[in-house]
Structures are given as structure tokens and as C-alpha cells.
C-alpha positions as a printed Julia matrix, in Angstrom:
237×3 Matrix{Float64}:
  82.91  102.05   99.07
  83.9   101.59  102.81
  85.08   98.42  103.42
  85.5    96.58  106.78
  86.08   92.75  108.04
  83.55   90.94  110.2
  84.81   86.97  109.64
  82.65   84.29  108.37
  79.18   85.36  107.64
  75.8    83.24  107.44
  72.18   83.85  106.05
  71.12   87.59  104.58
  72.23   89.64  107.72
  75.23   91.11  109.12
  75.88   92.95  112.2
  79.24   95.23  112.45
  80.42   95.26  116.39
  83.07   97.19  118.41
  85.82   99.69  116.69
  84.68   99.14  112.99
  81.05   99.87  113.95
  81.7   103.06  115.78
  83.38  103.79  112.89
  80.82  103.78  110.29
  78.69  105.6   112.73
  80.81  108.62  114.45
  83.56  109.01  111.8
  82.48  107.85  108.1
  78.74  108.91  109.43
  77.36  106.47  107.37
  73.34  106.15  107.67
  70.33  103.53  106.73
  70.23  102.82  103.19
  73.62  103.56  102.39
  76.07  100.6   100.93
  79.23   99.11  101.92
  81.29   96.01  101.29
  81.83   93.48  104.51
  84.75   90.81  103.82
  84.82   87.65  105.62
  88.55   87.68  105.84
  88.93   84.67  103.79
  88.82   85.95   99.87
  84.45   87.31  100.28
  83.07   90.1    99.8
  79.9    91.23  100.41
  77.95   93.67   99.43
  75.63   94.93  101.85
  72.93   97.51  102.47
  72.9    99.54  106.17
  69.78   98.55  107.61
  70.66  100.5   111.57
  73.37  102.47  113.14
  73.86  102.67  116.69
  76.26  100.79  118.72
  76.0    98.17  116.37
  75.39   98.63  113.02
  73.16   95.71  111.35
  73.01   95.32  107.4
  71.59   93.22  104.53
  73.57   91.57  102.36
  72.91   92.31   98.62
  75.29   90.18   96.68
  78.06   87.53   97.75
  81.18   87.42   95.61
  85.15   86.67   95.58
  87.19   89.4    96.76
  88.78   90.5    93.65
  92.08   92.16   94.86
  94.07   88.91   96.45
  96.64   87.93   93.98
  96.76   84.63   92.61
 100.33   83.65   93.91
 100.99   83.19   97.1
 103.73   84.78   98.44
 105.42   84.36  101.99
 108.04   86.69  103.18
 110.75   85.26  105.3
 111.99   88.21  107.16
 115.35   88.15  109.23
 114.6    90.28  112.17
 115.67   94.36  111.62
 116.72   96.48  114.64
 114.04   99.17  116.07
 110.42   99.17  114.73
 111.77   98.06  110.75
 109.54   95.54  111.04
 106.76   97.47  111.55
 106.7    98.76  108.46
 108.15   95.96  106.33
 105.06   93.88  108.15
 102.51   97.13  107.3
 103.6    97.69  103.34
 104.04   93.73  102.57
 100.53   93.04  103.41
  99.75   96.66  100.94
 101.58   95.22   98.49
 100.06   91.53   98.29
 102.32   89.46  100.81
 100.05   86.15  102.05
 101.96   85.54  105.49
 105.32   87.32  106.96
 107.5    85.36  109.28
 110.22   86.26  111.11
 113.48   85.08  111.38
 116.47   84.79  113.47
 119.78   84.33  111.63
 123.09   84.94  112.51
 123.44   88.79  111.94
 120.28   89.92  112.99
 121.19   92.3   115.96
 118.21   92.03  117.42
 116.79   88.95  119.71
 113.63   89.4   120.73
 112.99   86.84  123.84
 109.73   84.69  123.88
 108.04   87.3   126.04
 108.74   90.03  124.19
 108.5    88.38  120.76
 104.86   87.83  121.57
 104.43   91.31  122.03
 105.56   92.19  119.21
 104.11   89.14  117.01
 100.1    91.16  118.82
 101.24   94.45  117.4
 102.56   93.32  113.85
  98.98   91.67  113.53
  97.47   94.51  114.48
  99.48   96.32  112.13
  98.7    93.94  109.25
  94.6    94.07  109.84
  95.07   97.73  109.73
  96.63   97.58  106.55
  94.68   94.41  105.26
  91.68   97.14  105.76
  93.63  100.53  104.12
  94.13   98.38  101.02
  90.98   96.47  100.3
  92.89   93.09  100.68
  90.26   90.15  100.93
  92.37   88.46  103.4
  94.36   89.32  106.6
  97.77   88.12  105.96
  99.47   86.52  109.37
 102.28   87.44  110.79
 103.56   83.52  111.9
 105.56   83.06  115.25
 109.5    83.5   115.11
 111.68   80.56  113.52
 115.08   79.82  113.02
 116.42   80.07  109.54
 117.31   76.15  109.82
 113.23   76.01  110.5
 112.52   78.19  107.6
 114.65   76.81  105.12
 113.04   73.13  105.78
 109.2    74.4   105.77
 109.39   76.62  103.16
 106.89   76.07  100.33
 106.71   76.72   96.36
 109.66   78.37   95.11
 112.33   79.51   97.29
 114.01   82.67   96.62
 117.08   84.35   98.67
 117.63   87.9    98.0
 121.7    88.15   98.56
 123.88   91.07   97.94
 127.22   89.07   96.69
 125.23   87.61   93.95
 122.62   85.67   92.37
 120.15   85.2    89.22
 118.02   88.16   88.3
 114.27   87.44   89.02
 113.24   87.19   85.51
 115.38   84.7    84.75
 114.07   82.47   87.54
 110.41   82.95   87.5
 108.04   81.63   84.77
 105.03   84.07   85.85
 103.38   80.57   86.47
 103.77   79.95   90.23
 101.17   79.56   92.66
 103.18   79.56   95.95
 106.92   81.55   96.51
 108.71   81.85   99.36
 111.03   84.84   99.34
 114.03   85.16  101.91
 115.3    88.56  102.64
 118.18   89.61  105.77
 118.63   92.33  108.3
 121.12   94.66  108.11
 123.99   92.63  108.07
 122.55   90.42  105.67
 122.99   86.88  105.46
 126.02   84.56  106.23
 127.9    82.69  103.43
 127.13   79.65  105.07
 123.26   80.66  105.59
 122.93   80.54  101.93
 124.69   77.66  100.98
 122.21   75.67  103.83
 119.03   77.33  102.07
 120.82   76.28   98.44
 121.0    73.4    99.5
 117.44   73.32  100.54
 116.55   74.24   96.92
 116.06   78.15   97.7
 117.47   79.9    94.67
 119.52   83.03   95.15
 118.4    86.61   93.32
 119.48   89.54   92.99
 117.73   93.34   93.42
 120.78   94.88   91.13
 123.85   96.46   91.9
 122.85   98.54   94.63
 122.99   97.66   98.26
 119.1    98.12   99.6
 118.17   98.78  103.44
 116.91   95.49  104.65
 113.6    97.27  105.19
 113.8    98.12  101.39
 114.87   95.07  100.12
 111.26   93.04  100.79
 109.35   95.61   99.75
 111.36   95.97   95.63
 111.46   92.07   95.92
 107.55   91.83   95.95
 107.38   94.39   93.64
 109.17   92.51   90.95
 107.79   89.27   91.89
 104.07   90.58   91.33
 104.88   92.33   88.34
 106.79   88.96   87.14
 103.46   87.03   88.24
 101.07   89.42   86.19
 100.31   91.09   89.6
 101.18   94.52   89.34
């Protein structure tokens, strides 16, 4: 069933505006009577009946219930910044995959160093990029992608359990996860990966280091086989 976000929604009617409503009308074609399921953005749904179409489309909602494809962890992907449009596509499959927030991060390999102006830039588009894929994937939330940080700002807001995916070493995820956490905070590099002395700062911060086996992984795969395991270790997948 089509499937599109509107925010917050109050009483027995709903009315579908701009991009998403020309949409329904022009490309899915979708006509009065016909069903579809309108998410507040905040774990929603709503099933609702197509009352109009035009330039807005205007519908009645049939039934109210929780979205049922958010995972119950949490997850928050600390990503060190990747050269070219990386990014772009670690921010797009994350949010497929389940990721709650991604946030990236400057540390001391990452070749690339965005400036403030062009940092927001980028931070519009990976949004963009993340409704887009909140929508492709029937996620009941639209993860955010959070402003730039420092790994030293990272590594001391982090929350739940903190896991660093490093390439010298480190526990195997099934040996550190109980399938029981609610919140997880996984820390992947760039392409040069991370320092020795990044790691021993986010040890000491209580981030645990992992392992994604004996291969070497492009930082833009890396993220994406680390929230694999983690949902399948969490019942998720």
C-alpha cells in the first residue's frame, strides 16, 4: 500500500500537500476510495481512505496504529567523514537498514573537511536523502542526520553501548552483545581508519572495540555489515 509522511496528525482527516500529493495524483494515479497508509513520522501509521485528488489530496483516516517496521534498538551510527559522495549512500542504506540517527565525524584521517558552509549543505542533502529512503522502506520514522562533531564530542555524548569497528583488532559482535539493548552507538572510520590513539580515547570512554572479520571493508561497507550483524544480534533481521 503506498505509503507517504505528513507529520503529526489530528481528528479523522488528513490532507497530503506539495511533492507527495502530486504524487499520488499524476504518478501512482491513485483515485477516491482507494487506501493508503499516512505516517506521522514519529512511529504512526495510519490508515486512511482517499476522499479527493487534486492539488491536494484530502483523506479519512480508518484506523490509527504503531508503525510496525522501526526496530526496537536504537541504533546511532557515528560516521567518520568518507571522501566524494560515500556518505551519500552510507546515509541512504543506514536509514534502509534500521539506523535511528547518523552523525558525522571528523577524526584525524578523514581526508575530507567539509567547512561550516559547506557542511550545511551537505547535512540539507543527506536529510533529503534519508526522507527519501525513510519513504522507499516503509520506516515509521525519519532518521536525522545530526550536525558534524569531533570524535572527542562523540566519544563523550555517546549513548547505550558503544561499539568501535577497528581493523587491528577487537571482540567479535556476538561476544559483546546480549540481544538485550535498547540504545547502541556504533563507531565506524573513513578510509584511513582510525588512529591508535582515537581508540584508546573512545576505550577509555567505555566504547568497546569489534571486529567485521579478517577482511579489510571499504569504510562505506563497513557501517552497512556492522548494522547488519547488530540487527540480526538484536532479533532485528
Amino acid at each position: 500500500m503506498p505509503r507517504f509522511f505528513t507529520g503529526p496528525l489530528q481528528g479523522d482527516r488528513a490532507v497530503v500537500t506539495g511533492e507527495d500529493a502530486a504524487h499520488i495524483s499524476r504518478s501512482l494515479r491513485l483515485r477516491p476510495g482507494e487506501e493508503l497508509i499516512l505516517c506521522d513520522g514519529e512511529g504512526t501509521d495510519y490508515r486512511c481512505e482517499i476522499l479527493s485528488v487534486g492539488e491536494t489530496v484530502e483523506a479519512a483516516v480508518l484506523e490509527k496504529m504503531p508503525s510496525e517496521t522501526e526496530p526496537r534498538v536504537r541504533i546511532t551510527l557515528y560516521q567518520a567523514c568518507p571522501k566524494g559522495d560515500k556518505m551519500e549512500t552510507i546515509v541512504q542504506k543506514a536509514v534502509e537498514l534500521g539506523a535511528s540517527a547518523i552523525v558525522p565525524v571528523l577524526t584525524d584521517r578523514c581526508v575530507s573537511r567539509p567547512d561550516a558552509r559547506s557542511m550545511e549543505k551537505k547535512l540539507q542533502r543527506y536529510q533529503k536523502i534519508a526522507l527519501e529512503a525513510a519513504k522507499q522502506s516503509g520506516r515509521g520514522v525519519i532518521p536525522q542526520v545530526r550536525p558534524l562533531m569531533t570524535l572527542k564530542e562523540a566519544g563523550l555524548s555517546y549513548e547505550g553501548r558503544g561499539i568501535v569497528f577497528y581493523e587491528k583488532g577487537g571482540e567479535r559482535l556476538c561476544r559483546l552483545l546480549t540481544g538485550e539493548e535498547q540504545e547502541i552507538s556504533l563507531f565506524v572510520g573513513s578510509e584511513g581508519g582510525f588512529a591508535p590513539e582515537e581508540i584508546a580515547f573512545l576505550e577509555e570512554q567505555g566504547v568497546q572495540a569489534a571486529t567485521l572479520g579478517k577482511r579489510i571493508l571499504r569504510c562505506e561497507t563497513a557501517p552497512l555489515c556492522g548494522l547488519s550483524v547488530v540487527l540480526s544480534l538484536t532479533g532485528e533481521l
